[in-house]
N, C-alpha and C positions, 0 to 999 in steps of 0.2 A: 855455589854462590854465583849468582850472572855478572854476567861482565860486559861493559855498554861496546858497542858493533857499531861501526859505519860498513855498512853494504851500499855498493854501488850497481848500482842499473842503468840499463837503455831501456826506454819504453816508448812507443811511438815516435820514433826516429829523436829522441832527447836524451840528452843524459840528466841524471839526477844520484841524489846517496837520502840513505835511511838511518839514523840512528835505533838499535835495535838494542834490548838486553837480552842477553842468552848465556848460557852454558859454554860454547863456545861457539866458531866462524859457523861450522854446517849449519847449525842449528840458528843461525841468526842468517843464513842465506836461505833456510827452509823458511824460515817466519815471512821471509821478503815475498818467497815465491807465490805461499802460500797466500799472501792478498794482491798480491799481483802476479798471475799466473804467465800472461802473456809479457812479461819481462825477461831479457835478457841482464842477468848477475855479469857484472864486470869483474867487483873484485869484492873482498869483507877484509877489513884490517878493525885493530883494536885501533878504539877512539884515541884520540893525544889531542891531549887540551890545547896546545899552541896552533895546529891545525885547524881544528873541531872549532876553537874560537872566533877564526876569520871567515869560513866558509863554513857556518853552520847549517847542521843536516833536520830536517825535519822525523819526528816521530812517526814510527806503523801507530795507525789506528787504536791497535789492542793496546798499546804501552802508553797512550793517553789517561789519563787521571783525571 
């Protein structure tokens, strides 16, 4: 059952985070790499809604609906 992923990245001297569904962390920092190859992963924690709420993360492409 996937479980929603904040991945965070540096990409072009910026930081930013990805809301991801996966399996679990590796695989929701493979999902990051994989559309953004030239990104450096900071961290992948599970999402928590009191965080996630204030500072929300934008979706990977493929998890668009």
């Amino acid at each position: 059952m996937p479980v929603q992923f904040t991945v965070g990245l540096k990409l072009k001297g910026k930081t930013d985070h990805i809301a991801v569904d996966a399996e679990d962390a590796l695989i929701a920092a493979l999902k990051v790499k994989t559309e953004h190859p030239e990104a450096i992963i900071t961290y992948v924690r599970q999402q928590n809604r009191r965080g996630d709420t204030r500072h929300p993360s934008h979706r990977l492409s493929e998890d668009r609906h």
